[in-house]
GUKE-69781 format. One record per residue: residue number from 1; residue in one letter; x, y, z of N, C-alpha, C in turn. Coordinates in pm, whole numbers. Example, Ala and Ser with C-alpha at 12.3 -4.5 7.8 and 13.67 -1.06 7.14 Angstrom:
resi  resn  neast  nnorth  nup  caeast  canorth  caup  ceast  cnorth  cup
1  a  1319  -569  780  1230  -450  780  1320  -330  780;
2  s  1285  -225  708  1367  -106  714  1290  3  787;
// end
This chain:
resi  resn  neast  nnorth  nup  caeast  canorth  caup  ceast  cnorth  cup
1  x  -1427  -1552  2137  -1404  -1408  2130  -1261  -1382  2089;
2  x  -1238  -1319  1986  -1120  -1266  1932  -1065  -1159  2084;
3  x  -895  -1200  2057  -836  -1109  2178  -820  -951  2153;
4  x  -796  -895  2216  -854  -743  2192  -690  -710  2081;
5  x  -674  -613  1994  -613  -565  1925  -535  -429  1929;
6  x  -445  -388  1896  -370  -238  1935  -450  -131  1853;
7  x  -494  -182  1737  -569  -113  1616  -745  -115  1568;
8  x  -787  -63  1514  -950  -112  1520  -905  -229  1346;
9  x  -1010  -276  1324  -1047  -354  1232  -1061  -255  1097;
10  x  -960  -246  953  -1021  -165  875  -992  -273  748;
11  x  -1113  -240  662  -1124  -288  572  -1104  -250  405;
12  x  -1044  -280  336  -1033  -219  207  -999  -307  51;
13  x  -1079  -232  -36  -1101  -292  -150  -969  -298  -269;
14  x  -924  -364  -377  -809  -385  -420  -865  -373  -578;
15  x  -859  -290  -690  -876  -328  -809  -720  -288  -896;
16  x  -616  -377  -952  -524  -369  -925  -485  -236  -1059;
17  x  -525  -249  -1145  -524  -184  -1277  -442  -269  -1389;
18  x  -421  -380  -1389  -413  -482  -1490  -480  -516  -1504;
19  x  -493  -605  -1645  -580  -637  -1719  -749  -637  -1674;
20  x  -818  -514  -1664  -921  -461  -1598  -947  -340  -1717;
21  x  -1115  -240  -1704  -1100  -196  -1776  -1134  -48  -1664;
22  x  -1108  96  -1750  -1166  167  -1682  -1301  172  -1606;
23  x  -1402  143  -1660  -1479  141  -1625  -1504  18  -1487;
24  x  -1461  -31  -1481  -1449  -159  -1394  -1356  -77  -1279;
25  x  -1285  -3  -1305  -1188  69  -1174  -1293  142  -1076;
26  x  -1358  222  -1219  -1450  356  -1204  -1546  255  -1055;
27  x  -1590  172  -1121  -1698  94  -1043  -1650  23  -912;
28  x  -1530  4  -885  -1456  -97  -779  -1458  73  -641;
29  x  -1423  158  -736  -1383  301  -659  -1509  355  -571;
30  x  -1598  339  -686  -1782  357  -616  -1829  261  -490;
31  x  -1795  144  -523  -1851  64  -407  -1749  94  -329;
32  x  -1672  85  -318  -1565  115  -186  -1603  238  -129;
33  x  -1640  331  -165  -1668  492  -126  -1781  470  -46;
34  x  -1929  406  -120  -2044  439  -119  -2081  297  -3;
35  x  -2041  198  7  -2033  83  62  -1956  96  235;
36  x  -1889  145  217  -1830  230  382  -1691  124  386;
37  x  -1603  84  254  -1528  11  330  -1393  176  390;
38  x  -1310  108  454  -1173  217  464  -1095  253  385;
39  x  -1050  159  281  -971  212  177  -976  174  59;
40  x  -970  215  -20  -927  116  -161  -781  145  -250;
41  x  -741  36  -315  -623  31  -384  -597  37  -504;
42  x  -497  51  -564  -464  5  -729  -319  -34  -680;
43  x  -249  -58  -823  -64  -98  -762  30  -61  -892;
44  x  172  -27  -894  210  35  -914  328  -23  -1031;
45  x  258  -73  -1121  391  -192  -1194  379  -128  -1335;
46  x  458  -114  -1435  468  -57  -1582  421  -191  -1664;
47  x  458  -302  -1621  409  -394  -1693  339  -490  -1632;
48  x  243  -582  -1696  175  -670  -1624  269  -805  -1511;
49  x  227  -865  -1418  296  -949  -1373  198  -1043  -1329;
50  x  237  -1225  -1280  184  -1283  -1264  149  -1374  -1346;
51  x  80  -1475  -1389  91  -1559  -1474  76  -1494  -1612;
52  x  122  -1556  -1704  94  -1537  -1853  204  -1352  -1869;
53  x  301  -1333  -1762  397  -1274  -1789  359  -1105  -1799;
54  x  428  -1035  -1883  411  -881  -1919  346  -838  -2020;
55  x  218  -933  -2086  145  -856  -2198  46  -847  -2154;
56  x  31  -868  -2068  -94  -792  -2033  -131  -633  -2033;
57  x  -254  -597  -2073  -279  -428  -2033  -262  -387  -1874;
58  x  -208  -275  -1863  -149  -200  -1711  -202  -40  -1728;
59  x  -247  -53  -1652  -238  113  -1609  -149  183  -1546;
60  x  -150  306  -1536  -13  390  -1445  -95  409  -1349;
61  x  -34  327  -1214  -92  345  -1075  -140  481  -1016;
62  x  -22  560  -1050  -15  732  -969  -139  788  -1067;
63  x  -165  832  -1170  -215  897  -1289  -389  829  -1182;
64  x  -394  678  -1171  -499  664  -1133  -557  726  -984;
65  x  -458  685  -922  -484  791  -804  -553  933  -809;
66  x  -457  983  -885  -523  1138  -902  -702  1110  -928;
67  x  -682  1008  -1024  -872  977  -1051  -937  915  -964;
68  x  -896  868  -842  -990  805  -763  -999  936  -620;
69  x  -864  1012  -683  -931  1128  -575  -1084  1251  -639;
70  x  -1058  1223  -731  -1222  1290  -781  -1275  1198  -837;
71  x  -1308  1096  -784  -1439  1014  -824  -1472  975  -673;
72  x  -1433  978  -597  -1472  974  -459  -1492  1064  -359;
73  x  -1564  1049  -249  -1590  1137  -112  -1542  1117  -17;
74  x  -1553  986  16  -1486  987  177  -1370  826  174;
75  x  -1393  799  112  -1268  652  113  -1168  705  94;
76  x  -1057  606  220  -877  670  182  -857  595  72;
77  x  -720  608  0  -686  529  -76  -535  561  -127;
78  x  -514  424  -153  -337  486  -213  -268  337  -321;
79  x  -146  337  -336  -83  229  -437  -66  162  -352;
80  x  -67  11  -380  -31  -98  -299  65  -226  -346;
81  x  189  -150  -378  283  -39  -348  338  11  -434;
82  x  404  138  -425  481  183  -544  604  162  -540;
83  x  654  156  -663  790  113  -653  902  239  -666;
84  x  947  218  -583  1062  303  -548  1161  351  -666;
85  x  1174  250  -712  1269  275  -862  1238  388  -949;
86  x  1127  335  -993  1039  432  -1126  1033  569  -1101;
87  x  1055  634  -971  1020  753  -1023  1137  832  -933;
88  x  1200  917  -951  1284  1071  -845  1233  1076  -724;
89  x  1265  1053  -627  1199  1084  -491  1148  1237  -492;
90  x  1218  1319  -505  1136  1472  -551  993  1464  -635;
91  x  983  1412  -761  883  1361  -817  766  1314  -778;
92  x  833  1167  -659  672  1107  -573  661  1220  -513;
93  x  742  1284  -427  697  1373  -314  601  1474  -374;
94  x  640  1493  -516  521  1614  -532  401  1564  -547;
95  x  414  1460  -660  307  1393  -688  206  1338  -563;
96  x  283  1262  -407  141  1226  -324  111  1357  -281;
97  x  175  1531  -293  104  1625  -214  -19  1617  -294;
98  x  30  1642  -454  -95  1688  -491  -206  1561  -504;
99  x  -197  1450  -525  -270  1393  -478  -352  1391  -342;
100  x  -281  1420  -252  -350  1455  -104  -376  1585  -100;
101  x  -346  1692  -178  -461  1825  -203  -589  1801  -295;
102  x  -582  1712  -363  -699  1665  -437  -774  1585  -412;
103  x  -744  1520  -298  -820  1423  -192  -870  1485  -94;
104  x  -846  1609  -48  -852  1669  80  -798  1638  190;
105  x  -706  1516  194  -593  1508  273  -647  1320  308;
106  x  -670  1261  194  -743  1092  177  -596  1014  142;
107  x  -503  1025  93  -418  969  41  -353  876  159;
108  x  -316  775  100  -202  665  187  -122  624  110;
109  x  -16  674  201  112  653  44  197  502  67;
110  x  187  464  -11  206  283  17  334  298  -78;
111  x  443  239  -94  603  204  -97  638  129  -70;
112  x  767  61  -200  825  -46  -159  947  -33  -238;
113  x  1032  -127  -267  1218  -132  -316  1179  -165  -422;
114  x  1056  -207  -486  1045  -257  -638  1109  -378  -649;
115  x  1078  -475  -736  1171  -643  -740  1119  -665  -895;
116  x  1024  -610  -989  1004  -686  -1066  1113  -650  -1202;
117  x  1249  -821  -1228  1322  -746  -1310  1300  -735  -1429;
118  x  1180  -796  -1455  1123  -750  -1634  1106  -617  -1675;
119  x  1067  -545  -1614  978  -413  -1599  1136  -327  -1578;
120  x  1245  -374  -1553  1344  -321  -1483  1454  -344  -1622;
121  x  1466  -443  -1724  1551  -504  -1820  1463  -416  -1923;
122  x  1365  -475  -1948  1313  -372  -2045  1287  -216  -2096;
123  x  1281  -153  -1981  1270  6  -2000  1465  6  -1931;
124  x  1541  3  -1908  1646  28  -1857  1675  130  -1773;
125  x  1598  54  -1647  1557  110  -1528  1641  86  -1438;
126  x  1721  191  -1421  1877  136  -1264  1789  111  -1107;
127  x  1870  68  -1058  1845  52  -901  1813  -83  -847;
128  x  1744  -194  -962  1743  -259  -862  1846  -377  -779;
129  x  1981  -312  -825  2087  -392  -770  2111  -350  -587;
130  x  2071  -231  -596  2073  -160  -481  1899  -99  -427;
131  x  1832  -167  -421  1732  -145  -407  1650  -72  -291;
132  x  1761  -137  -179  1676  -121  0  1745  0  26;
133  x  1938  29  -22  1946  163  29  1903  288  -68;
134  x  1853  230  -186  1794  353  -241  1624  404  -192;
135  x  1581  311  -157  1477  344  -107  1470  415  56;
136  x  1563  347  159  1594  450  247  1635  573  262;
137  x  1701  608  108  1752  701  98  1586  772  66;
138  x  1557  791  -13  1455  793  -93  1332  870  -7;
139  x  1296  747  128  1231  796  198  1284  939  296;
140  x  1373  951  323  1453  1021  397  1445  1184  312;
141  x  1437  1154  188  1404  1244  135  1301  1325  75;
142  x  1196  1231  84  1079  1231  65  1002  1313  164;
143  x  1001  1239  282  1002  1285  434  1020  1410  467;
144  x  1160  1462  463  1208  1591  444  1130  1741  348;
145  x  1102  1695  219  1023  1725  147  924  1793  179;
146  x  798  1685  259  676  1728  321  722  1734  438;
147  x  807  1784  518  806  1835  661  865  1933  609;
148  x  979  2003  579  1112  2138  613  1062  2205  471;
149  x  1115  2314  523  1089  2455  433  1234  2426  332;
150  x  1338  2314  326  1454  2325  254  1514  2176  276;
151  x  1534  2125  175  1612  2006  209  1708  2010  121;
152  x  1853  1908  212  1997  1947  202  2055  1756  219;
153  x  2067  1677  133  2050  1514  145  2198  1495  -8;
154  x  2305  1466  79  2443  1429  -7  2474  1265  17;
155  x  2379  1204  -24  2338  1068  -69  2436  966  -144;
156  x  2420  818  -97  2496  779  -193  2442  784  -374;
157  x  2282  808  -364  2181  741  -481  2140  890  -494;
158  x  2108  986  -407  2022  1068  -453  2107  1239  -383;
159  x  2114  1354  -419  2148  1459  -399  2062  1598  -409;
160  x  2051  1628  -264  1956  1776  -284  2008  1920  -195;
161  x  2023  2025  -273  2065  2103  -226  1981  2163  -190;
162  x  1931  2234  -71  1851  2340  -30  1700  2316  -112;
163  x  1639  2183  -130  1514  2219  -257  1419  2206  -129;
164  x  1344  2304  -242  1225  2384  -196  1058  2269  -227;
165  x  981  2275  -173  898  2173  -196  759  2210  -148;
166  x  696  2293  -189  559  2341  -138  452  2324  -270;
167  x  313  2281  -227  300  2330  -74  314  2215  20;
168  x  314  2159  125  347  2044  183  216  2013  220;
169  x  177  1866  188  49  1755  263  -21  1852  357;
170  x  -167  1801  356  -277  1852  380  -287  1788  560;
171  x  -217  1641  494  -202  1567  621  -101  1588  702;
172  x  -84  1615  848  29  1637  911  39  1524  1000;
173  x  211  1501  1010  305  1551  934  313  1524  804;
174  x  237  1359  747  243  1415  607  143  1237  612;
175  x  109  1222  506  19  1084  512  82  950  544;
176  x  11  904  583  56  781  648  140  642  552;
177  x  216  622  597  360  552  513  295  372  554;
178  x  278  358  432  264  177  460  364  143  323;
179  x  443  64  388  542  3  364  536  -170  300;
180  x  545  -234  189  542  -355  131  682  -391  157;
181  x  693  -512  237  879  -611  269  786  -738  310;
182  x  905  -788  305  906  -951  323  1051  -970  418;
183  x  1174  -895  342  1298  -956  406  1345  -884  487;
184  x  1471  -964  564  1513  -896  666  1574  -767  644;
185  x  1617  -704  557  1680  -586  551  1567  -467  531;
186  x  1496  -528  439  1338  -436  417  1274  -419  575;
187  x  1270  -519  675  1219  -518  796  1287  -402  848;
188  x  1399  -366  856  1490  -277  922  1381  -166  866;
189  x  1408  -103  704  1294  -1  701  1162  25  759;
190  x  1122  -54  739  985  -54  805  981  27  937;
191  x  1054  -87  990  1063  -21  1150  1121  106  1184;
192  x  1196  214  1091  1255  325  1120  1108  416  1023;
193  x  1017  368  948  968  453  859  840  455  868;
194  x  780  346  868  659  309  793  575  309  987;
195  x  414  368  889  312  363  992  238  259  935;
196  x  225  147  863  180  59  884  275  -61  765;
197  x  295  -179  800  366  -282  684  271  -379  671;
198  x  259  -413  491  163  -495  441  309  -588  413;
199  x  260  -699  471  295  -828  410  295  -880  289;
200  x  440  -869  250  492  -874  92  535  -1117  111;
201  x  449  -1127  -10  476  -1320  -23  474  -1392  99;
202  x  320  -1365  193  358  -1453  283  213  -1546  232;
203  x  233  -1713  223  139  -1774  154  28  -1812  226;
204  x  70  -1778  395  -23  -1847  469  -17  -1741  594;
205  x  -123  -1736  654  -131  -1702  830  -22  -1731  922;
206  x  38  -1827  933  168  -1845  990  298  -1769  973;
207  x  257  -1817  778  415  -1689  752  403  -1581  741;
208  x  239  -1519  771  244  -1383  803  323  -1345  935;
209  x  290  -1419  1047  292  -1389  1200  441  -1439  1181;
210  x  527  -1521  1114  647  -1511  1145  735  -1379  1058;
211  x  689  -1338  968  707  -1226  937  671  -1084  1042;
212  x  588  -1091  1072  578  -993  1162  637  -993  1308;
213  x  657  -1133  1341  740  -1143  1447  899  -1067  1411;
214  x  924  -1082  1282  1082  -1012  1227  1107  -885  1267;
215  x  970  -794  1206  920  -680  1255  936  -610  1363;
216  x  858  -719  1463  912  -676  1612  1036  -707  1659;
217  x  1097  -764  1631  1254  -777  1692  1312  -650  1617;
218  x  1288  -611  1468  1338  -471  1382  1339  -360  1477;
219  x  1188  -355  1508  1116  -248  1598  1196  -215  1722;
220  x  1245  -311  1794  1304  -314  1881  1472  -287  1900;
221  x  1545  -322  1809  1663  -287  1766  1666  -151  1735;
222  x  1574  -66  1673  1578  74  1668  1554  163  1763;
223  x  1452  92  1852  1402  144  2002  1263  206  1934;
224  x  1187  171  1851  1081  163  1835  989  103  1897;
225  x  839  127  1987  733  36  2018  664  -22  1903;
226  x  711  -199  1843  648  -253  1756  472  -247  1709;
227  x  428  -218  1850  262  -145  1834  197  -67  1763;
228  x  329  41  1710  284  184  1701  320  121  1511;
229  x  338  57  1487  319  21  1302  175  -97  1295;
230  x  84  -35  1228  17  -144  1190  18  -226  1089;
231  x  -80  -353  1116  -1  -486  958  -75  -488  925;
232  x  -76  -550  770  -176  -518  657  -143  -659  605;
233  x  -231  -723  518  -261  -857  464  -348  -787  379;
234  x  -309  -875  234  -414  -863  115  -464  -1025  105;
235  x  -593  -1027  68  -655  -1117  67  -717  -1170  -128;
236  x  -632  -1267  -169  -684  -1259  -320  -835  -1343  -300;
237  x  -931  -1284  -410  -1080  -1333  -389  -1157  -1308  -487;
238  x  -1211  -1453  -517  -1286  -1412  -647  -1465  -1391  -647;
239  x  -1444  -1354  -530  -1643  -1350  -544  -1724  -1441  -465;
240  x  -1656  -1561  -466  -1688  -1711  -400  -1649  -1715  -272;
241  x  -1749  -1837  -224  -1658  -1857  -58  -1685  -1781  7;
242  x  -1803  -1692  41  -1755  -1569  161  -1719  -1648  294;
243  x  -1744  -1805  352  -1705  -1831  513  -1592  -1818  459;
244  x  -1513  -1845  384  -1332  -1855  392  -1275  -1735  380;
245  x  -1355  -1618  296  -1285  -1476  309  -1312  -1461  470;
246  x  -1435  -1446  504  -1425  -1442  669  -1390  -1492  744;
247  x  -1354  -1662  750  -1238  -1729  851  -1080  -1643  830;
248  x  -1052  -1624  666  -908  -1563  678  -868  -1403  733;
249  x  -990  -1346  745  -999  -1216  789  -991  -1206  971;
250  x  -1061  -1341  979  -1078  -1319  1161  -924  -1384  1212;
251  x  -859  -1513  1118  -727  -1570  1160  -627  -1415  1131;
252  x  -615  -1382  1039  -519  -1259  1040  -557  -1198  1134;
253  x  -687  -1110  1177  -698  -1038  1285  -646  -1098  1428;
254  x  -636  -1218  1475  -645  -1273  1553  -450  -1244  1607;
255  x  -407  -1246  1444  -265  -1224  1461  -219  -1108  1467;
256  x  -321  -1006  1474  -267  -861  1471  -294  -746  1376;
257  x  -316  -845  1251  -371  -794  1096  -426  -713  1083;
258  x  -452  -566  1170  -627  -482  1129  -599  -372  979;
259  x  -536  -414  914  -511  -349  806  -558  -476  688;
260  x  -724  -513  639  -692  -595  551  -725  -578  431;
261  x  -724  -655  367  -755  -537  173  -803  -687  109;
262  x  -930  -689  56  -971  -787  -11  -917  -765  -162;
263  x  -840  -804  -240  -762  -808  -365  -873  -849  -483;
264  x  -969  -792  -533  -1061  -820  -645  -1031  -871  -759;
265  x  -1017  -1012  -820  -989  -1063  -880  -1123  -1098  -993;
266  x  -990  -1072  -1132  -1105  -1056  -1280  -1123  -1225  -1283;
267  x  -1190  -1214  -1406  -1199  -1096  -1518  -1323  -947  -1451;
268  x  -1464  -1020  -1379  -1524  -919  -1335  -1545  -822  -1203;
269  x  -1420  -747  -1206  -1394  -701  -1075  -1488  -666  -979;
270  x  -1581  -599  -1044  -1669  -513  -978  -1780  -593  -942;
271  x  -1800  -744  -1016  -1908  -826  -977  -1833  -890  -802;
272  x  -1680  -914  -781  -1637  -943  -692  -1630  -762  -563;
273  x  -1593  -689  -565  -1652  -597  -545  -1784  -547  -465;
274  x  -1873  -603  -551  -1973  -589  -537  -2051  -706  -389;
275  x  -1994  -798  -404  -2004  -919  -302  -1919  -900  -168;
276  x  -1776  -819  -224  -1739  -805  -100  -1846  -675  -28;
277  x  -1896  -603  -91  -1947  -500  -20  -2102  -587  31;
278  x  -2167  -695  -41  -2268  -733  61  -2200  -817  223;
279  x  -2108  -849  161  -2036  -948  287  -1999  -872  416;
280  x  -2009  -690  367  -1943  -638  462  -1916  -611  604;
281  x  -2077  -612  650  -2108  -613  738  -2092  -767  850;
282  x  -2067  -871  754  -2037  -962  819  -1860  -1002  808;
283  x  -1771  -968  736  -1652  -911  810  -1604  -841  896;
284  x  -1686  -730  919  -1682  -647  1005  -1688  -715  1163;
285  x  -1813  -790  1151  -1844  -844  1280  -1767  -978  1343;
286  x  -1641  -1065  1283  -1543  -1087  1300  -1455  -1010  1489;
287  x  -1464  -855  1469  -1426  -859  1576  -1534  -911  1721;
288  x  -1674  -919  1689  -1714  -977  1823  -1743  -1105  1787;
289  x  -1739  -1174  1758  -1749  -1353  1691  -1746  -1419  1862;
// end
């Protein structure tokens, strides 16, 4: 019997928007909706990454969002993660309202400091020398945004006088902040910001839980209860294997994990997709094993 958990068990689907086609999104978005998982994803990069480099085809993460909020009914969903760099913090902020007015209040706004420096050399994209305090900043302002009728932020990175920002999130106080880090300074954010942190390069179950152990010492230095953030693990999977997607789903849970996201890997997404949604019911049942 798995030990009892702070969080319930949620499950969610990953089609990343590289080298994938629309129609294959369209279809990853359907089974996740219609299939009952909790969330589904896309992610947030200008150029391709991962083997065989930046030629690959990419989609614009946000632009897709807006489309998976009208092609769906009841699945949350958000970027996994966006990068902080690419866009004005005023900008995201408008962009997840109206995304979460066009969701009916479904959105999960997932964030991170951005690292990839191809994508960063090529379009001549500032920030990522300073990455973690622009993104604190960032959030701080963001935050502000969808809570106050006026925000007033004399920044080292970013400056706002009195701006106005309506209408504000559907969700109160505003949708839920999951946060992508790995390092210790990113840990510090987390723990002042984020309602849930996905585990950014950890290769194994171990270096998840020692990562998240970082977390809680973060949590604690701020006077945060480390409980009150939940952890997230993506799981890469090609269709094959369901005992090993379900041994790695019940070992993460076991460590705390109830945030997990099966990562749908091509070329045929939706045929993987499609398997995770027969498997589902037997991930699910992981918590009474």
């Amino acid at each position: 019997m798995l030990p009892d958990v702070a969080h319930p068990l949620r499950l969610g689907l990953k089609n990343s928007g590289q080298d994938t086609s629309i129609q294959a999104l369209f279809d990853v978005w359907r089974i996740a909706d219609e299939a009952g998982f909790d969330h589904v994803w896309d992610f947030d990069h200008l150029a391709s990454i991962g083997p065989g480099g930046a030629q690959r085809s990419v989609y614009e993460g946000w632009t897709l969002l807006a489309a998976i909020a009208a092609a769906t009914r009841r699945v949350r969903f958000g970027c996994m993660v966006t990068g902080n760099t690419y866009r004005h913090p005023a900008v995201l902020a408008k962009m997840a309202v109206t995304v979460d007015h066009l969701s009916d209040g479904r959105l999960e706004f997932g964030i991170g400091a951005a690292w990839a420096e191809v994508e960063h050399q090529m379009y001549g994209i500032e920030g990522l020398d300073h990455r973690v305090g622009r993104l604190r900043e960032s959030l701080d302002a963001i935050v502000s945004l969808w809570t106050n009728d006026r925000t007033t932020i004399d920044g080292r990175y970013y400056h706002f006088k009195e701006a106005i920002a309506d209408p504000k999130p559907i969700q109160k106080p505003h949708p839920p902040i999951w946060i992508g880090a790995g390092g210790d300074q990113m840990m510090m954010i987390v723990a002042r910001y984020a309602d849930v942190w996905n585990s950014a390069g950890a290769p194994s179950p171990e270096a998840a839980a020692e990562q998240s152990r970082k977390l809680d010492d973060a949590c604690r230095q701020v006077g945060r209860d480390p409980a009150e953030i939940r952890r997230s693990i993506q799981h890469m999977w090609d269709g094959q294997n369901r005992t090993h997607l379900v041994d790695r789903i019940g070992r993460h849970l076991e460590l705390g994990f109830t945030e997990q996201i099966i990562n749908c890997q091509g070329p045929d997404h939706a045929r993987v997709a499609a398997a995770a949604a027969e498997a589902l019911p037997e991930l699910r049942s992981v918590l009474v094993r």
